[in-house]
GUMAR-435525 format. One record per residue (C-alpha): x, y, z; residue number from 1; residue in three letters. Coordinates in steps of 0.2 Angstrom, whole numbers, m for minus. Example, Ala and Ser with C-alpha at 12.3 -4.5 7.8 and 13.67 -1.06 7.14 Angstrom:
BEGIN
SITE    xx    yy    zz drenba guke
SITE    62   m22    39      1  ala
SITE    68    m5    36      2  ser
This chain:
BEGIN
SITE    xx    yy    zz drenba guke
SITE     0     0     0      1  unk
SITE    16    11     4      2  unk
SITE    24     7   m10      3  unk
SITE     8    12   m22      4  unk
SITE     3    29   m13      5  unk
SITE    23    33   m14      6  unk
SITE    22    29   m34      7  unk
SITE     5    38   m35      8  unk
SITE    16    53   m27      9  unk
SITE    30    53   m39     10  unk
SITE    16    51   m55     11  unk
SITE     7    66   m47     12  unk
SITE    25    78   m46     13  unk
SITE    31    71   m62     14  unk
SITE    11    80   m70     15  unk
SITE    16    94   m60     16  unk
SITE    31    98   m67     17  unk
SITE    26    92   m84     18  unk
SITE    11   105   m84     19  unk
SITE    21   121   m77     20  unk
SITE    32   117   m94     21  unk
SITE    17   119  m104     22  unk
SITE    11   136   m96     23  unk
SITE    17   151  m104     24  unk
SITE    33   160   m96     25  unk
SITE    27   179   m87     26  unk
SITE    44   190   m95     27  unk
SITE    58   194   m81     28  unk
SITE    59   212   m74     29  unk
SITE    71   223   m83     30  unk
SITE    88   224   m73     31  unk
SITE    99   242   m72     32  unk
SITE   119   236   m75     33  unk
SITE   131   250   m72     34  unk
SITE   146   245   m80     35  unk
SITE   164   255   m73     36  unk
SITE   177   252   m85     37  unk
SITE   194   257   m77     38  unk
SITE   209   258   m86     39  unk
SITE   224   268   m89     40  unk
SITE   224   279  m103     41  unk
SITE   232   275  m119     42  unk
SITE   245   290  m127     43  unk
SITE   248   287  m147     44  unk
SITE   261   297  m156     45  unk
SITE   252   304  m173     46  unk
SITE   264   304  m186     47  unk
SITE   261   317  m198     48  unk
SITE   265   313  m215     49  unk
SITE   258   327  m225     50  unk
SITE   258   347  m223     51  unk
SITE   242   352  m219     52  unk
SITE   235   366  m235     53  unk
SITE   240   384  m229     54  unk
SITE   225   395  m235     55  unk
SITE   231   414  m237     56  unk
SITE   217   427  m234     57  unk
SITE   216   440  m248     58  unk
SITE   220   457  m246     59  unk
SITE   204   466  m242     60  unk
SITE   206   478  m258     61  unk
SITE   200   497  m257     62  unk
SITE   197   508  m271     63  unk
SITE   195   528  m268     64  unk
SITE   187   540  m281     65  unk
SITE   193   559  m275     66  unk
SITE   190   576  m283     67  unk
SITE   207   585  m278     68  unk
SITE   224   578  m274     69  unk
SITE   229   567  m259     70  unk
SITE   241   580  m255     71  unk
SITE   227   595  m256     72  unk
SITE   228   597  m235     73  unk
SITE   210   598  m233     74  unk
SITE   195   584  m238     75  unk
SITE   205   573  m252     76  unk
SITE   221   571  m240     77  unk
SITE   211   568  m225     78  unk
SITE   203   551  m231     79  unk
SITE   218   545  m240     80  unk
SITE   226   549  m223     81  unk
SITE   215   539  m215     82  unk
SITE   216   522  m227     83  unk
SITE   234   524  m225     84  unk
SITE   231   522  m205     85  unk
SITE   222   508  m207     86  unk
SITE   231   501  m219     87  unk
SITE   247   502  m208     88  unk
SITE   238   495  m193     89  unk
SITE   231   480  m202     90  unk
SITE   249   473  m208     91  unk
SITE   257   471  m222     92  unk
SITE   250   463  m237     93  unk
SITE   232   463  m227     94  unk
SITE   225   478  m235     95  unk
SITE   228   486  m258     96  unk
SITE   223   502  m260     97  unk
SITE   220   510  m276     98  unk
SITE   214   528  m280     99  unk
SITE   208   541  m293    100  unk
SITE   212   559  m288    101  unk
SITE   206   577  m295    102  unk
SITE   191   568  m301    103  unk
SITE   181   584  m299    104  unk
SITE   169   581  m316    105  unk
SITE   156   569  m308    106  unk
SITE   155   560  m329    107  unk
SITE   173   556  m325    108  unk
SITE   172   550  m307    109  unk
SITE   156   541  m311    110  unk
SITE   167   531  m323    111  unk
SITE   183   527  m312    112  unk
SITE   169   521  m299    113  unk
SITE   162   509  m310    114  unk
SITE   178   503  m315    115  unk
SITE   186   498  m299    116  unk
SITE   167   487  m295    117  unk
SITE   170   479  m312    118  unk
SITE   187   474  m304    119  unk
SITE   181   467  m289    120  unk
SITE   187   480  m276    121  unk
SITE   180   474  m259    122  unk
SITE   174   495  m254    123  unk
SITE   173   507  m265    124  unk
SITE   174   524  m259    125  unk
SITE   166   539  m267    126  unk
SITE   173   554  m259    127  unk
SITE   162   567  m261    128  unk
SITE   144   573  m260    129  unk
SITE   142   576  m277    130  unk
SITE   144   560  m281    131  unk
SITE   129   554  m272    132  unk
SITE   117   554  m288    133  unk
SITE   129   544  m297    134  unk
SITE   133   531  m284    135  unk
SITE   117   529  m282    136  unk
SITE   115   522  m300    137  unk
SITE   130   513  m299    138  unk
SITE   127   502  m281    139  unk
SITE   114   492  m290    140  unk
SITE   123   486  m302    141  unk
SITE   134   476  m290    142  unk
SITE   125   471  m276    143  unk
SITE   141   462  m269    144  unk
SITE   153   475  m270    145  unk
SITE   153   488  m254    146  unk
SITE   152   507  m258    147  unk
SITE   153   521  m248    148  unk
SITE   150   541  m252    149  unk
SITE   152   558  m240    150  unk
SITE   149   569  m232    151  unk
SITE   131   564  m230    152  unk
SITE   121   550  m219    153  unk
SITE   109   543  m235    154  unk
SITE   114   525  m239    155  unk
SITE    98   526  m250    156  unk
SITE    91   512  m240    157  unk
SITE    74   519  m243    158  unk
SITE    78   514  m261    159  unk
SITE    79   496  m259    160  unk
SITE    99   498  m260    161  unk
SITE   109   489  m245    162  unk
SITE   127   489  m250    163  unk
SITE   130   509  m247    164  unk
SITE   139   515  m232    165  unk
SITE   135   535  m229    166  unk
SITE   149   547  m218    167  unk
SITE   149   565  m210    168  unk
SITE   159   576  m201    169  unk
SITE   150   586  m189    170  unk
SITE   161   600  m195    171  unk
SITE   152   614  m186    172  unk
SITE   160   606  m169    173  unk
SITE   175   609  m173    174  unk
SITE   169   626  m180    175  unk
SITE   163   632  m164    176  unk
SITE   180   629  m156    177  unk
SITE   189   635  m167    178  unk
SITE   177   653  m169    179  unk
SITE   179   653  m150    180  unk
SITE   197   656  m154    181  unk
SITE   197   667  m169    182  unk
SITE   187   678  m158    183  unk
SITE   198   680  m142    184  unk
SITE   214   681  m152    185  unk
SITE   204   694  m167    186  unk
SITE   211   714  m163    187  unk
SITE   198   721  m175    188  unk
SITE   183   709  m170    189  unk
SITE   179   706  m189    190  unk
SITE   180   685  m195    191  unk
SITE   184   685  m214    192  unk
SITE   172   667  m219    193  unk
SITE   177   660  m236    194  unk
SITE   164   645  m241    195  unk
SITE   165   636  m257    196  unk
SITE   147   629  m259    197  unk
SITE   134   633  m247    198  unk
SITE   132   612  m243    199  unk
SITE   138   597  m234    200  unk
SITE   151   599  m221    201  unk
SITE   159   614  m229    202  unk
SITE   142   624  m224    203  unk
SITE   140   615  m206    204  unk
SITE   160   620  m201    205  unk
SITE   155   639  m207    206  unk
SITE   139   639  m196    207  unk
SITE   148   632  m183    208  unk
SITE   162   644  m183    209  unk
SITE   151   658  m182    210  unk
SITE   139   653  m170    211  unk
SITE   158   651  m158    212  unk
SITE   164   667  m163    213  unk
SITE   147   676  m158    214  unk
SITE   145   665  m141    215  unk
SITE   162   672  m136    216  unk
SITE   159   690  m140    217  unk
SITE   143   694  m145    218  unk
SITE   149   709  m151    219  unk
SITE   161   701  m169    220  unk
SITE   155   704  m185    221  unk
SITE   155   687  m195    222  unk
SITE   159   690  m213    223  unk
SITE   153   676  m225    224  unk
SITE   156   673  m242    225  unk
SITE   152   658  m252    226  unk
SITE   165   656  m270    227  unk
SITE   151   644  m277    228  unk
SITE   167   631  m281    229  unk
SITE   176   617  m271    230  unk
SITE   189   617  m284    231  unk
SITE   193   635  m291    232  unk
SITE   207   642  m280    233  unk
SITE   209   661  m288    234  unk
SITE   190   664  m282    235  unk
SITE   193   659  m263    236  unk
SITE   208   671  m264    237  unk
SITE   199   684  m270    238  unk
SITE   187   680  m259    239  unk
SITE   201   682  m244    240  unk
SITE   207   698  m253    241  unk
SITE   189   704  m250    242  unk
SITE   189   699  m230    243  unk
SITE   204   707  m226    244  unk
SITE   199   725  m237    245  unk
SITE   184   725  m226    246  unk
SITE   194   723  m210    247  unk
SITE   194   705  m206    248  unk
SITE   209   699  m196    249  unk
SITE   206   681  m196    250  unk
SITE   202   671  m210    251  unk
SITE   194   653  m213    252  unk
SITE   188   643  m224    253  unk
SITE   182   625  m231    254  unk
SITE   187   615  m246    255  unk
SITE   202   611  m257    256  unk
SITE   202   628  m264    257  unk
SITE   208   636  m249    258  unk
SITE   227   636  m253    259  unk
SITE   223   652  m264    260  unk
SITE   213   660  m246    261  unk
SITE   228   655  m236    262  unk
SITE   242   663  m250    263  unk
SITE   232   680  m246    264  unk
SITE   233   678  m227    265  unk
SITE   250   675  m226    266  unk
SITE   255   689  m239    267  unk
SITE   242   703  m229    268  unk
SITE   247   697  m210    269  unk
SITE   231   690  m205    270  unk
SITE   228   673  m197    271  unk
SITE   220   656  m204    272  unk
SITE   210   643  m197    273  unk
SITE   208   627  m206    274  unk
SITE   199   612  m205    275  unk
SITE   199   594  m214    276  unk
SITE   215   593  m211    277  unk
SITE   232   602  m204    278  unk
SITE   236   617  m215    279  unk
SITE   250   621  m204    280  unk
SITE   265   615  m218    281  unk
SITE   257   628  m231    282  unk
SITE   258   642  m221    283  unk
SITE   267   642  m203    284  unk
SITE   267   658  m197    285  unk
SITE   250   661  m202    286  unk
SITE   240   646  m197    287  unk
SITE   234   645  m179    288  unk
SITE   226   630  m177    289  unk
SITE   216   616  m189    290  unk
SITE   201   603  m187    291  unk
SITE   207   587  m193    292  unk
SITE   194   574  m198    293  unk
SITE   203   556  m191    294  unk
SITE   192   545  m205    295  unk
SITE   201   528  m199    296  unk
SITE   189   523  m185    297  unk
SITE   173   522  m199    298  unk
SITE   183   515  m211    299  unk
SITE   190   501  m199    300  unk
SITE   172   498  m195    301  unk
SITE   168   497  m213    302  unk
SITE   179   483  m216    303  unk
SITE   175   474  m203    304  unk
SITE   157   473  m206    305  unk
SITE   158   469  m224    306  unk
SITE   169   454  m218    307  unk
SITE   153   450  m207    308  unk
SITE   142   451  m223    309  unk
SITE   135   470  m220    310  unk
SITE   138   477  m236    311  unk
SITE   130   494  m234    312  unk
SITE   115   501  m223    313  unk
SITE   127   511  m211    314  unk
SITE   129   529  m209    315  unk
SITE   144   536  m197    316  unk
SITE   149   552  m190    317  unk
SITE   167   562  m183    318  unk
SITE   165   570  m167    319  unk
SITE   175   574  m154    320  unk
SITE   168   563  m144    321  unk
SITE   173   549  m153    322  unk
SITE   188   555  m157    323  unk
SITE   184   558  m176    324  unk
SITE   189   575  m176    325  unk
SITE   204   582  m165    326  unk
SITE   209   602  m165    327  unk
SITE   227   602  m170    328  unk
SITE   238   620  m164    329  unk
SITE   253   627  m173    330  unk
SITE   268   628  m161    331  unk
SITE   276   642  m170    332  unk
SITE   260   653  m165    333  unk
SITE   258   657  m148    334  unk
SITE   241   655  m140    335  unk
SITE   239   660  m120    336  unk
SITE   237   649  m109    337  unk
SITE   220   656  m104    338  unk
SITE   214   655  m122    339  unk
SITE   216   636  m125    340  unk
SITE   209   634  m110    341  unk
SITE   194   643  m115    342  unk
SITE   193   631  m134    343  unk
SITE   194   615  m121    344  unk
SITE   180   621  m110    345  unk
SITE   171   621  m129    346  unk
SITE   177   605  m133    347  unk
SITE   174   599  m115    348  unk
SITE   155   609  m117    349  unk
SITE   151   602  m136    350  unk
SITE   154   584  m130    351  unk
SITE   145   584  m113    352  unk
SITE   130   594  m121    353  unk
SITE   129   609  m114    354  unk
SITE   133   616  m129    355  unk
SITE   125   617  m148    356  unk
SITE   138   619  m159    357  unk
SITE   126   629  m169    358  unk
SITE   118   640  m156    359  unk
SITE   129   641  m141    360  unk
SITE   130   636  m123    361  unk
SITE   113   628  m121    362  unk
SITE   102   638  m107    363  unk
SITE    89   626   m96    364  unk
């Protein structure tokens, strides 16, 4: 009986066991293994068997349409000046710079502007606000080519043209500082004004100087004639001729022209004031002190944003604040000491905004 019941036993583990085969398996719980591989690193010597391909960045190529001379110590000079800055403080070989001078027939500068886009200059730079209706014919023409034109803050962005950059001087800053000058240093109180055209920076400067000269003593008489010419160099000194007759002591003027006004100061006596650039070297004992336009820092920017891919849409101005324009004295004519105090307190006044270049100290 023992033995059956034990048999009967095994038979019924063996069905167990046979059945739990046949049942379907329930999947096992996902497990997390973090494995930690240690192991010191491994340092391989590369060989290299080749020298890697050296690509050389192309000078950034610059192209200047002017209409007087780079040596005219006034507008022309002052931007060749400036290229020649930057040039120097990119390095050598890093910037090509090409120019057309004493362009003053717009047909003819027109046509060197042209030219240098067909030639693939990077900026090309139209140095003159009478070039502004050809330029903006041109700029179209070769939307990948940067152009930029002055005085004047228009980059005819309202014409659907993006690669224009626009500059200015805000010459009637250094105007004001220097009429504060001509006017304390004046015996007859009388400021001989020589304008070429009555526009641009030429027209600012000579509002500015006037509206210094008057601030300081109320009291001058501001003599202003305008030659109707940037370029014609016998009207300006006639022009001078005509300031000094009617008792003018101090003489100034804008434009390329001036050399012939500066001749007739130094020949009668009387004192100069220049501006666009130092006009000490064409006459230094009549010369007092010159505005100088420092172009370099809008032209630096210039490059660097056409490198970004900004071809145009910027306009830019000199001040004294940024250091655009900078009041440059002749040694060889003495100025008191209470005097060039009295032209930085204008300088100090235009840059804090107390003072309108073109009105005077402003009264709140």
């Amino acid at each position: 009986m023992k033995t059956k019941f034990h048999k009967i036993s095994i038979f019924a583990v063996l069905l167990v066991v046979l059945l739990a085969s046949c049942a379907p398996v329930a999947p096992a719980a996902p497990v997390e293994v973090t494995r930690i591989v240690e192991a010191e690193p491994v340092i391989q010597e590369v060989v290299v068997t080749a020298t890697p391909v050296v690509v050389e960045e192309k000078p950034f190529r610059v192209a200047i349409v002017m209409p007087s001379t780079i040596t005219d110590a006034a507008f022309s000079q002052s931007m060749y000046e400036g290229l020649l800055a930057v040039q120097a403080e990119m390095g050598e070989g890093k910037m090509e710079i090409a120019y057309s001078e004493s362009l003053f027939k717009v047909p003819d500068a027109a046509a060197a502007l042209r030219d240098y886009a067909t030639q693939g200059f990077d900026l090309v730079i139209a140095h003159g606000s009478q070039y502004g209706t050809s330029l903006q014919q041109i700029a179209p023409e070769f939307p990948e080519t940067s152009f930029a034109w002055g005085t004047s803050l228009n980059t005819f962005q309202a014409d659907g043209i993006n690669n224009v950059f626009a500059y200015q001087a805000e010459a009637q800053q250094g105007g004001y500082v220097l009429g504060v000058l001509a006017a304390m240093i004046s015996s007859s109180g009388k400021m001989g004004i020589c304008g070429p055209v009555e526009a641009g920076d030429a027209k600012l400067y000579v509002e500015g100087f006037k509206a210094g000269a008057t601030a300081t003593k109320p009291e001058v008489v501001n003599q202003v004639n305008y030659t109707g010419s940037f370029s014609d160099v016998s009207l300006m000194a006639t022009c001078a001729e005509t300031q000094i007759t009617a008792g003018a002591d101090v003489l100034t003027g804008s434009s390329q022209s001036v050399v012939g006004a500066i001749g007739i100061a130094k020949d009668k006596g009387a004192y100069w004031f220049g501006t666009q650039w130092d006009q000490t070297k064409l006459a230094p004992e009549t010369v007092v002190a010159s505005q100088i336009y420092d172009w370099s820092g809008i032209i630096n920017d210039m490059i660097v944003s056409r490198k970004a891919g900004v071809l145009g849409g910027k306009a830019y101005t000199l001040t004294f604040k940024n250091e655009g324009l900078l009041i440059q004295y002749n040694d060889k004519v003495a100025i008191p000491d209470d005097v060039k105090a009295a032209v930085q307190a204008a300088i100090d006044g235009i840059m804090a905004g107390t003072i309108d270049p073109l009105k005077g100290p402003i009264v709140k």
